[in-house]
mmCIF file of the protein (N, C-alpha, C, O) and its ligand, coordinates in Angstrom:
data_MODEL
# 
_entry.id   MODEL 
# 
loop_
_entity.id 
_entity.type 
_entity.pdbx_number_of_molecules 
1 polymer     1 
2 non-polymer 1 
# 
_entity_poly.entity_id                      1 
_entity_poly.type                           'polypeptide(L)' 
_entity_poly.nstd_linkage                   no 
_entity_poly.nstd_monomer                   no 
_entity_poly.pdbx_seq_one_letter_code       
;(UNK)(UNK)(UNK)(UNK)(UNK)(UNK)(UNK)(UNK)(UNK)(UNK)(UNK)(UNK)(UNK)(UNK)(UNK)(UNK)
(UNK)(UNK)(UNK)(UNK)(UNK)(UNK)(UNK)(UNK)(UNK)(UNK)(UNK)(UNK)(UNK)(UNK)(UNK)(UNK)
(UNK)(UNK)(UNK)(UNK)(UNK)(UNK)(UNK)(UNK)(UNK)(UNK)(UNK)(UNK)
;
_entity_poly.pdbx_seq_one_letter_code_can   XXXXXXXXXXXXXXXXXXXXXXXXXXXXXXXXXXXXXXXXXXXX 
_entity_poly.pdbx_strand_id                 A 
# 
loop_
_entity_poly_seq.entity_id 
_entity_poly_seq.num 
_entity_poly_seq.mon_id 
_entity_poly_seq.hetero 
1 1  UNK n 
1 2  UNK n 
1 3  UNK n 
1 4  UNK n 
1 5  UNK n 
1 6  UNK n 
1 7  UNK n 
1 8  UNK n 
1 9  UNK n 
1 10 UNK n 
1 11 UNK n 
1 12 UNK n 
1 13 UNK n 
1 14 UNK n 
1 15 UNK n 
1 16 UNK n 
1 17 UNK n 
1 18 UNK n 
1 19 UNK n 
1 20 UNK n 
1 21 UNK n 
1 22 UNK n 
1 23 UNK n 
1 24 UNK n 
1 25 UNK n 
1 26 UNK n 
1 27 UNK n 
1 28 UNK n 
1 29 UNK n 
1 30 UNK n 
1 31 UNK n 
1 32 UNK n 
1 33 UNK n 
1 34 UNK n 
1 35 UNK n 
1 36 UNK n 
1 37 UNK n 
1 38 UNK n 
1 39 UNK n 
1 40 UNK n 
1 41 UNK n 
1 42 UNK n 
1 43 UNK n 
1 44 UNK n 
# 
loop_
_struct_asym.id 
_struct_asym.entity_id 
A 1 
B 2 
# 
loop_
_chem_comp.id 
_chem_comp.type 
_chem_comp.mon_nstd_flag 
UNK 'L-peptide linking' . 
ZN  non-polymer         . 
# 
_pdbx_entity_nonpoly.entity_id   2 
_pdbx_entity_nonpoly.name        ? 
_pdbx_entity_nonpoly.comp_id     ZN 
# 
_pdbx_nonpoly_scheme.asym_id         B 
_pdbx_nonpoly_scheme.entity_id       2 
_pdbx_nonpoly_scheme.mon_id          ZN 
_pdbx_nonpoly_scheme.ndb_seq_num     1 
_pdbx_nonpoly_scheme.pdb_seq_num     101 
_pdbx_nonpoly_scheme.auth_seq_num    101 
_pdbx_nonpoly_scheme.pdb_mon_id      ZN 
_pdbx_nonpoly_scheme.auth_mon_id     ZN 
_pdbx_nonpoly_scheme.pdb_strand_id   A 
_pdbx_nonpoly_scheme.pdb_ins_code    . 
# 
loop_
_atom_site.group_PDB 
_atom_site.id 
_atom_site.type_symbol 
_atom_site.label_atom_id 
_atom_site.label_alt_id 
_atom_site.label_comp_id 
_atom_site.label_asym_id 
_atom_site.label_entity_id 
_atom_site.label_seq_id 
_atom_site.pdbx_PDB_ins_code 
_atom_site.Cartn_x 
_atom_site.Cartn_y 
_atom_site.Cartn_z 
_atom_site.occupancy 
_atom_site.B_iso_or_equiv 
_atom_site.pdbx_formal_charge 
_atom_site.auth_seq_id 
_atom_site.auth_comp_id 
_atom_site.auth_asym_id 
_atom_site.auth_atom_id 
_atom_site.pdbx_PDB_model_num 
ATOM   1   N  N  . UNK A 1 1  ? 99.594  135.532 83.015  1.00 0.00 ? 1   UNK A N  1 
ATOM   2   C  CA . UNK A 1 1  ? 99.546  136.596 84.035  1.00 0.00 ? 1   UNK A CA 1 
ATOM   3   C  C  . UNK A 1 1  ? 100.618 136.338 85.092  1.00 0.00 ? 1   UNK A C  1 
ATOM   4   O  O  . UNK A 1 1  ? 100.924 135.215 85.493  1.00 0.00 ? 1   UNK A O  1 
ATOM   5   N  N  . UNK A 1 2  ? 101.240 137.660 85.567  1.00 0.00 ? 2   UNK A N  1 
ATOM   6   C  CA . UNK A 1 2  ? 102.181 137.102 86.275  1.00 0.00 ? 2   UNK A CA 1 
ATOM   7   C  C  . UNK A 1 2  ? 101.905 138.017 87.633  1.00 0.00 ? 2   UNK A C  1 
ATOM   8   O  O  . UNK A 1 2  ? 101.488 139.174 87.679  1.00 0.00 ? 2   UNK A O  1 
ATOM   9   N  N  . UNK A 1 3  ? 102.179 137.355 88.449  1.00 0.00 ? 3   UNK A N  1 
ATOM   10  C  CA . UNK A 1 3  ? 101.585 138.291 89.918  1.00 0.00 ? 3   UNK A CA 1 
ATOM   11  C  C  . UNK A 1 3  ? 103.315 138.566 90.833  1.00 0.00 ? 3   UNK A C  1 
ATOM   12  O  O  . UNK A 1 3  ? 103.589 138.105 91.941  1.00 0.00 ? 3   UNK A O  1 
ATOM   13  N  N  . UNK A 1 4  ? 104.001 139.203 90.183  1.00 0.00 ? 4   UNK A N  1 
ATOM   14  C  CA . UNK A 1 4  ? 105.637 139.218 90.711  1.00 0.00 ? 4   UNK A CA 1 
ATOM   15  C  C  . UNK A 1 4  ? 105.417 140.663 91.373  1.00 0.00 ? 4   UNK A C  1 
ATOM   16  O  O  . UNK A 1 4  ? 105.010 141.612 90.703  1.00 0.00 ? 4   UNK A O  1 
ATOM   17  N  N  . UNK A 1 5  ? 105.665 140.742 92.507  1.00 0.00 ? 5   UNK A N  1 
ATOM   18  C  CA . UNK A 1 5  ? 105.904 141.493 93.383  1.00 0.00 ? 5   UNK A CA 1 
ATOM   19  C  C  . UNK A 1 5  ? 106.617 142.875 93.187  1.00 0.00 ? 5   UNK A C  1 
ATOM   20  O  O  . UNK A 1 5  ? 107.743 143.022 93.660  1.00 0.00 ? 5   UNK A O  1 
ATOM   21  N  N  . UNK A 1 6  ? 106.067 143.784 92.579  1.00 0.00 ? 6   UNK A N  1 
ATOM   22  C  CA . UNK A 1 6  ? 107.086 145.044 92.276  1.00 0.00 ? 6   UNK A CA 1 
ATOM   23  C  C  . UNK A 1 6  ? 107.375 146.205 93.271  1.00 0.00 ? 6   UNK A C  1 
ATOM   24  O  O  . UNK A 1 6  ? 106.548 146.999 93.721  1.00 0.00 ? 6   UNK A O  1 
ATOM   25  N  N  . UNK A 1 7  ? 108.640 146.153 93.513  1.00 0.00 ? 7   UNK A N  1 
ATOM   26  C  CA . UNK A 1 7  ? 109.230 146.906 94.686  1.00 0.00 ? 7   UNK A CA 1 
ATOM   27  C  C  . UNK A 1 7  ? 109.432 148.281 94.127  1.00 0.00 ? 7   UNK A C  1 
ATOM   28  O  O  . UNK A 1 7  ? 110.427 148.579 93.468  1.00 0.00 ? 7   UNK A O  1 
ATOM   29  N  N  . UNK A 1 8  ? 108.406 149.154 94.425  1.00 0.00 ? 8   UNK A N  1 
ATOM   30  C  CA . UNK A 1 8  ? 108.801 150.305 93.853  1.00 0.00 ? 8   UNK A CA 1 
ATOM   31  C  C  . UNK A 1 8  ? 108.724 151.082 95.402  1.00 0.00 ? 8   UNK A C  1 
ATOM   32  O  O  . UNK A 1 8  ? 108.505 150.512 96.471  1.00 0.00 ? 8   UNK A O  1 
ATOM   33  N  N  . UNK A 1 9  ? 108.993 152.690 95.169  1.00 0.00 ? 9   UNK A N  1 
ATOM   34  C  CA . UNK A 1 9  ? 108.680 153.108 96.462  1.00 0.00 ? 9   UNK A CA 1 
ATOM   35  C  C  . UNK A 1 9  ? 107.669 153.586 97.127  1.00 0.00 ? 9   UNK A C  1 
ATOM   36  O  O  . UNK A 1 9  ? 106.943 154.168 96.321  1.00 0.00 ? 9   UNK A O  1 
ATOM   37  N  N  . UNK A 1 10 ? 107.206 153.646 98.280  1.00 0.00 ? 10  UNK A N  1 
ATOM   38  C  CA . UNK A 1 10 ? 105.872 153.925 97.836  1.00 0.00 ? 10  UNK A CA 1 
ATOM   39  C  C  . UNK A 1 10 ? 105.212 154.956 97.914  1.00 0.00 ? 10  UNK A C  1 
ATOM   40  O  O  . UNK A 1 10 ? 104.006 155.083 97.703  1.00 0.00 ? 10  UNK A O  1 
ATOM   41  N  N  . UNK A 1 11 ? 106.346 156.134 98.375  1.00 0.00 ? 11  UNK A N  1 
ATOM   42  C  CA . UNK A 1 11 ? 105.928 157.782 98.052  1.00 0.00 ? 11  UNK A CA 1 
ATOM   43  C  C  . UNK A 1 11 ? 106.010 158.333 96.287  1.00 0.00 ? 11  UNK A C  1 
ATOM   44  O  O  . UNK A 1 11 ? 105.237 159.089 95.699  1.00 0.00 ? 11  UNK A O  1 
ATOM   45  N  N  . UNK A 1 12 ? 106.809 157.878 95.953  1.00 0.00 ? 12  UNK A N  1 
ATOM   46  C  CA . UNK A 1 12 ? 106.925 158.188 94.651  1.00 0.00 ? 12  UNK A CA 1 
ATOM   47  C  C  . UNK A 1 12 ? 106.920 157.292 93.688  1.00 0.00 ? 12  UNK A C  1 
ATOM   48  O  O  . UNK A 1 12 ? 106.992 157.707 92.532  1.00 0.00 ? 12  UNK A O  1 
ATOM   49  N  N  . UNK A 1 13 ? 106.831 155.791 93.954  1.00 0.00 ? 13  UNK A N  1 
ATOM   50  C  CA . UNK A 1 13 ? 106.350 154.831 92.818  1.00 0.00 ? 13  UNK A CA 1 
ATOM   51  C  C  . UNK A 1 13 ? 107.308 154.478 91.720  1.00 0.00 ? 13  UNK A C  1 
ATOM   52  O  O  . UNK A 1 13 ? 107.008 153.881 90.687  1.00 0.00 ? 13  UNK A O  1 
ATOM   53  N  N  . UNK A 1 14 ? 108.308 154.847 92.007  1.00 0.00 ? 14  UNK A N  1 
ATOM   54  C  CA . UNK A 1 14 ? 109.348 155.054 91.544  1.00 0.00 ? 14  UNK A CA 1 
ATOM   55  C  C  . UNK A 1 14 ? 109.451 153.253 91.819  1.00 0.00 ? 14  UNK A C  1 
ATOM   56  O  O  . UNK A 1 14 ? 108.810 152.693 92.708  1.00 0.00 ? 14  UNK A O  1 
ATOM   57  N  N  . UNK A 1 15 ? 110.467 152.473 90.780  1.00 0.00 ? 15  UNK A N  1 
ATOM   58  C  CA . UNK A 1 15 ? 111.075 151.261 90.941  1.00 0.00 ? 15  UNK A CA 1 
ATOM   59  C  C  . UNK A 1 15 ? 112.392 151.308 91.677  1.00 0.00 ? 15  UNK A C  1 
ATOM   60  O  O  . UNK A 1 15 ? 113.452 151.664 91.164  1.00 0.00 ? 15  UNK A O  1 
ATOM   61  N  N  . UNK A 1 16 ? 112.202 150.852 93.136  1.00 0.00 ? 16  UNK A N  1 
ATOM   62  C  CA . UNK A 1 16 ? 113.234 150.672 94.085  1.00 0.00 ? 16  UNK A CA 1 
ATOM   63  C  C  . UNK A 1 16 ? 113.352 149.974 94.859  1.00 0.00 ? 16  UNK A C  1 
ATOM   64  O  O  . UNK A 1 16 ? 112.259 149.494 95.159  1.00 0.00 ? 16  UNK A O  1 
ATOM   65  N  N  . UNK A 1 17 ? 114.295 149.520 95.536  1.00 0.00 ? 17  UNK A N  1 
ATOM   66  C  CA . UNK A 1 17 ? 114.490 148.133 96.181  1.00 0.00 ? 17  UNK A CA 1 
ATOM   67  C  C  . UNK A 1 17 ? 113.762 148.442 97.848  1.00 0.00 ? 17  UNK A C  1 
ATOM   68  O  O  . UNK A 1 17 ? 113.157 147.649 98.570  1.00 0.00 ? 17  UNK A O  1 
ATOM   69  N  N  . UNK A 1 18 ? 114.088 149.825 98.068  1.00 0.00 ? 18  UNK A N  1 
ATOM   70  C  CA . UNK A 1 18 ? 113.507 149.718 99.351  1.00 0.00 ? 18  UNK A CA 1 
ATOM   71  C  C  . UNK A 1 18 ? 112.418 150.196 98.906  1.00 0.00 ? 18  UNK A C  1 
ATOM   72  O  O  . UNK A 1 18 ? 112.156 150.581 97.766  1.00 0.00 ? 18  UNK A O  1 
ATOM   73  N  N  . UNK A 1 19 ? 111.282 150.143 100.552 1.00 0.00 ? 19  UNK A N  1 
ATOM   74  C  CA . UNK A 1 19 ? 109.872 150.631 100.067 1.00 0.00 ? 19  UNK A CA 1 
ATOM   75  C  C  . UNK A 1 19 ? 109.858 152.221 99.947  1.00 0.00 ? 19  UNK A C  1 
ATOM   76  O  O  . UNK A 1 19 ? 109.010 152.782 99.252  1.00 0.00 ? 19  UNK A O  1 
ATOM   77  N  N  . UNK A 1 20 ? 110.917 152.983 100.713 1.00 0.00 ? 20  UNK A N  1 
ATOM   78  C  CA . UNK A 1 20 ? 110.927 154.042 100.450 1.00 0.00 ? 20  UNK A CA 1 
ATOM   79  C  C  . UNK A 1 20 ? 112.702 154.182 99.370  1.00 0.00 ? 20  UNK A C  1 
ATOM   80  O  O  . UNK A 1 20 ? 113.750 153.537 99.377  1.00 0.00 ? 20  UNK A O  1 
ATOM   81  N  N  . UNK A 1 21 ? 112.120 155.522 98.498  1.00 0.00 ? 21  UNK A N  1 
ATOM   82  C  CA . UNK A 1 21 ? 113.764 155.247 97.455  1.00 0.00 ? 21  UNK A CA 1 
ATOM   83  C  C  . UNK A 1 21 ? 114.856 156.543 98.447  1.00 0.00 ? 21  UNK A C  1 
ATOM   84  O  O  . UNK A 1 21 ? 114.217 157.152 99.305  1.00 0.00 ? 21  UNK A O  1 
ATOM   85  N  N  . UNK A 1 22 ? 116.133 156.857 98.342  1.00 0.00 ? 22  UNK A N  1 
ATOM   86  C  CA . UNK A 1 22 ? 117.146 157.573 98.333  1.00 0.00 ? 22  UNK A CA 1 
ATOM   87  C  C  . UNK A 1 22 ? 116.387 158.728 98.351  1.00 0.00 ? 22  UNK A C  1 
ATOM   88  O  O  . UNK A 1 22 ? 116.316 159.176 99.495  1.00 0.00 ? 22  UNK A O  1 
ATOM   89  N  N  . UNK A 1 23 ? 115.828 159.344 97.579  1.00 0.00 ? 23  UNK A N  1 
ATOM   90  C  CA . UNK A 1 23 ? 115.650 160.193 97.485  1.00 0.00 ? 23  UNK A CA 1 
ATOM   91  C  C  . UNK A 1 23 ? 114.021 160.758 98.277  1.00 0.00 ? 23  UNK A C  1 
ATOM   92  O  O  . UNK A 1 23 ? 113.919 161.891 98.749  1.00 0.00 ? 23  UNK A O  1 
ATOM   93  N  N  . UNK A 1 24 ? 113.032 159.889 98.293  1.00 0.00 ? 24  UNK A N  1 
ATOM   94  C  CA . UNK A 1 24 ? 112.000 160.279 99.133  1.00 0.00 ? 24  UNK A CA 1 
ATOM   95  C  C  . UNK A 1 24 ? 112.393 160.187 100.476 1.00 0.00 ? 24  UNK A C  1 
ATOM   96  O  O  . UNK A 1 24 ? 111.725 160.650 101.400 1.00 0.00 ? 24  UNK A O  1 
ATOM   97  N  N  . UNK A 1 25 ? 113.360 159.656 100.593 1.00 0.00 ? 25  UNK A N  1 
ATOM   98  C  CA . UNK A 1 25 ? 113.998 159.174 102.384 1.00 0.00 ? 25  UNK A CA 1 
ATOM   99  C  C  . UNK A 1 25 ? 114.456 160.828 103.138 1.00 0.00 ? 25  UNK A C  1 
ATOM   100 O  O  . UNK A 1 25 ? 114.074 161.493 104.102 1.00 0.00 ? 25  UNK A O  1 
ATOM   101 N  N  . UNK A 1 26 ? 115.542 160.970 101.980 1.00 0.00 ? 26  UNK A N  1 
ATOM   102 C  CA . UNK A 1 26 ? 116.060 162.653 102.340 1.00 0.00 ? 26  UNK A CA 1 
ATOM   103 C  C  . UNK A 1 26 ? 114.950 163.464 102.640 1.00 0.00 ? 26  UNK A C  1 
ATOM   104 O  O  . UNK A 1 26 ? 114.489 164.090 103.595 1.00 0.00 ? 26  UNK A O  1 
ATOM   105 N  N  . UNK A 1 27 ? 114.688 163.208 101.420 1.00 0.00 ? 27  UNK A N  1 
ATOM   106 C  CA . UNK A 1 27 ? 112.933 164.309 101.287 1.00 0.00 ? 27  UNK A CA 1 
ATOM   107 C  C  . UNK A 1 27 ? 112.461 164.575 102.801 1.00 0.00 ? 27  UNK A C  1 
ATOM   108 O  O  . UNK A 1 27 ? 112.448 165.622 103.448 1.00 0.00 ? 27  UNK A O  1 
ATOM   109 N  N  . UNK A 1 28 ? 112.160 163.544 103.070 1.00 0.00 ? 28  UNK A N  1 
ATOM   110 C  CA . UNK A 1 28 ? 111.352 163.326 104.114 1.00 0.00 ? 28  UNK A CA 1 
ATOM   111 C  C  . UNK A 1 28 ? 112.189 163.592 105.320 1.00 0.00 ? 28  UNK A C  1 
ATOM   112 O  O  . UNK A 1 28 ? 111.924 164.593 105.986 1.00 0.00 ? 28  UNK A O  1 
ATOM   113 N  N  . UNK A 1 29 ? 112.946 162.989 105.594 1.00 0.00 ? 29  UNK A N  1 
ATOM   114 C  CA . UNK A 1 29 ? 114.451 163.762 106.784 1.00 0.00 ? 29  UNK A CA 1 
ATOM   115 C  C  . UNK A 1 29 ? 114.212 165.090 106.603 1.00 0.00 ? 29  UNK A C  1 
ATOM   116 O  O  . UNK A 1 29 ? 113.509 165.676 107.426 1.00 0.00 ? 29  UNK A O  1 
ATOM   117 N  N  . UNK A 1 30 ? 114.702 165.702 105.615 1.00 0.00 ? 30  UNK A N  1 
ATOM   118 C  CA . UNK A 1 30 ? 114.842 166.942 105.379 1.00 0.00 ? 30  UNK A CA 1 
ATOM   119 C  C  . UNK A 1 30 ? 113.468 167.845 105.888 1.00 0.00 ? 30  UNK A C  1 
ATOM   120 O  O  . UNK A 1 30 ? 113.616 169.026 106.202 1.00 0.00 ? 30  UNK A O  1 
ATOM   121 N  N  . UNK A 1 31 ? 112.073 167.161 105.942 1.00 0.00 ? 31  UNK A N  1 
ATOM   122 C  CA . UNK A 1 31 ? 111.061 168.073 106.289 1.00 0.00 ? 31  UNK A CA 1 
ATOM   123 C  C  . UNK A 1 31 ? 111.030 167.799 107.666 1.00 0.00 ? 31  UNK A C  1 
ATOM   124 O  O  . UNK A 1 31 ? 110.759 168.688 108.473 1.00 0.00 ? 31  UNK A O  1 
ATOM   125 N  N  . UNK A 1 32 ? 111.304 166.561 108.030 1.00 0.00 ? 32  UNK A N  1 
ATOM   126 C  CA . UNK A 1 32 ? 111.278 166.452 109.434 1.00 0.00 ? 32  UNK A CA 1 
ATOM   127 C  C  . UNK A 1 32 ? 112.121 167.336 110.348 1.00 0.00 ? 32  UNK A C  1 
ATOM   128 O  O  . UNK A 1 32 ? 111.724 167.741 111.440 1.00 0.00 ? 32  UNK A O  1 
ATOM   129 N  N  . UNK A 1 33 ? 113.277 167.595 109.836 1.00 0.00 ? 33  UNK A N  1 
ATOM   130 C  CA . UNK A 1 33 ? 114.548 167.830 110.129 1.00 0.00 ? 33  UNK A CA 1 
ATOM   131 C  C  . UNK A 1 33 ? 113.427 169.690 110.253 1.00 0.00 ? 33  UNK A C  1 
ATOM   132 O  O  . UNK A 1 33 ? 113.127 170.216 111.325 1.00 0.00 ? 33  UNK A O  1 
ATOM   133 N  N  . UNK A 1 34 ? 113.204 170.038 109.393 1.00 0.00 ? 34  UNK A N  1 
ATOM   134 C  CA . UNK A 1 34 ? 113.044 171.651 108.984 1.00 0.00 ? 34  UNK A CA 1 
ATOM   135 C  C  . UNK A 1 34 ? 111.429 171.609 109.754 1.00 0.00 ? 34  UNK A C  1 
ATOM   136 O  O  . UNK A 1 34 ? 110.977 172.754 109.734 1.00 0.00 ? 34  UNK A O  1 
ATOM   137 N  N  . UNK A 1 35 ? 110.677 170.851 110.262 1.00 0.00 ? 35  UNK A N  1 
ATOM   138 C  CA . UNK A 1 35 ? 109.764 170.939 110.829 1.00 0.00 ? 35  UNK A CA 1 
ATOM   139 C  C  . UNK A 1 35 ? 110.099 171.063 112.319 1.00 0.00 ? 35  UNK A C  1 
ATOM   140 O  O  . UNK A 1 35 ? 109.500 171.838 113.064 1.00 0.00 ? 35  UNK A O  1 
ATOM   141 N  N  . UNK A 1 36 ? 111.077 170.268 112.702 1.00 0.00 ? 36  UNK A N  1 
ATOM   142 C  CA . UNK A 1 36 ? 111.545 170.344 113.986 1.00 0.00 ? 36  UNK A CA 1 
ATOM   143 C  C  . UNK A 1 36 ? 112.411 171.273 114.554 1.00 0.00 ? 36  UNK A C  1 
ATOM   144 O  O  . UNK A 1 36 ? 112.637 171.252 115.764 1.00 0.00 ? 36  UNK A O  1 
ATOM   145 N  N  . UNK A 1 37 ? 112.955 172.142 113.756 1.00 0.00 ? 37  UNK A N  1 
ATOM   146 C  CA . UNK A 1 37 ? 113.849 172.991 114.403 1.00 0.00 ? 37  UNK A CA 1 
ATOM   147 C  C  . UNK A 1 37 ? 113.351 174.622 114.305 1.00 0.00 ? 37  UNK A C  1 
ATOM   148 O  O  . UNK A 1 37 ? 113.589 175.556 115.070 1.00 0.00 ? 37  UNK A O  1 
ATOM   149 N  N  . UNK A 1 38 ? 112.510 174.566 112.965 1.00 0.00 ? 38  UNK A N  1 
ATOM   150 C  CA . UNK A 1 38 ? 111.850 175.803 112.750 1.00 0.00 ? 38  UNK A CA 1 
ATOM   151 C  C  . UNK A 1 38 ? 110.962 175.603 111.551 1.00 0.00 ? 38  UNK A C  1 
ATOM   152 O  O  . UNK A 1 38 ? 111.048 174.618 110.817 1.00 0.00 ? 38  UNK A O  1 
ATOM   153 N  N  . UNK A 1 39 ? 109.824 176.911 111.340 1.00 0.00 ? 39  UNK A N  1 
ATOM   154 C  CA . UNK A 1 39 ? 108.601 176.717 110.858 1.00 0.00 ? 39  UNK A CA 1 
ATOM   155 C  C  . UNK A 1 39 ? 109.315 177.664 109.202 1.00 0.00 ? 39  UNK A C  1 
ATOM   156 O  O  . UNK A 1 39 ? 109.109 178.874 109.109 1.00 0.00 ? 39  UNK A O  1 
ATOM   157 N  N  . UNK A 1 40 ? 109.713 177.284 108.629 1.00 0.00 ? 40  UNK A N  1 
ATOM   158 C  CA . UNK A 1 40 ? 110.588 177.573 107.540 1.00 0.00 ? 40  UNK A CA 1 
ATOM   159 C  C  . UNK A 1 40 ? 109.306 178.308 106.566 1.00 0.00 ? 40  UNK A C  1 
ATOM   160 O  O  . UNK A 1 40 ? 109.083 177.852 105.444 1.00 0.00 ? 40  UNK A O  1 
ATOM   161 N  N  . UNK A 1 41 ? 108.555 179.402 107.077 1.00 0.00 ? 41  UNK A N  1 
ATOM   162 C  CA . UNK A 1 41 ? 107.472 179.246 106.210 1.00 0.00 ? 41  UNK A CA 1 
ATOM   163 C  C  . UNK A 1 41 ? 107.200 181.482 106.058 1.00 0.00 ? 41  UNK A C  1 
ATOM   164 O  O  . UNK A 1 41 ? 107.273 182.341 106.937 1.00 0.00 ? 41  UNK A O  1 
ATOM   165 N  N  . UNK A 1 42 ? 106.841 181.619 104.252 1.00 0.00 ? 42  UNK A N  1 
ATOM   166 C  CA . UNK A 1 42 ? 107.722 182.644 104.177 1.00 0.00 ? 42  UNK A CA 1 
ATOM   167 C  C  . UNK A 1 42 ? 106.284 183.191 104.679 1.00 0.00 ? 42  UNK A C  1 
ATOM   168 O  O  . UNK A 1 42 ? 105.311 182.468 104.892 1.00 0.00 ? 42  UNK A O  1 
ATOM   169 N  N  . UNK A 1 43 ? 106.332 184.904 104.865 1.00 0.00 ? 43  UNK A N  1 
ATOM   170 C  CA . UNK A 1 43 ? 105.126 185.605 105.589 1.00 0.00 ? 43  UNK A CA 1 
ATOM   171 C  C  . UNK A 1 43 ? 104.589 186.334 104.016 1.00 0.00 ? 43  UNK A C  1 
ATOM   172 O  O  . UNK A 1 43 ? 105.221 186.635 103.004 1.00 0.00 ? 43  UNK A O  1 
ATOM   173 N  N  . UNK A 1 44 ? 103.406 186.417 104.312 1.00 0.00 ? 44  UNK A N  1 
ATOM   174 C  CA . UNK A 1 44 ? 102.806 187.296 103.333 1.00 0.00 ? 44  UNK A CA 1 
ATOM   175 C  C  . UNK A 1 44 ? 102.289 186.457 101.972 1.00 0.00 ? 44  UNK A C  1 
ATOM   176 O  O  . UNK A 1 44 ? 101.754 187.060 101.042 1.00 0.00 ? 44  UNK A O  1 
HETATM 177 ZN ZN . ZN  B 2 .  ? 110.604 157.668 96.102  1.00 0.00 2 101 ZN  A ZN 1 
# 
């Protein structure tokens, strides 16, 4: 049994060196980014 530490990310679980990857990072900028400037949200 081996108990080795796997760095994946931890929004998407994805195998990555940081805890969050490239791409959940944007993700996440990007909603912050679109949460903060306006409510991007369609009517109806
Ligand atoms: Zn990710």
């Amino acid at each position: 049994m081996t108990t080795k530490r796997k760095e994946v990310c931890m929004l998407c679980g994805k195998p990555s060196l940081k805890s969050i990857c490239d791409v959940c990072a944007q993700r996440v900028q990007s909603e912050q980014l679109g949460k903060k400037t306006k409510e991007e949200k369609p009517k109806g």
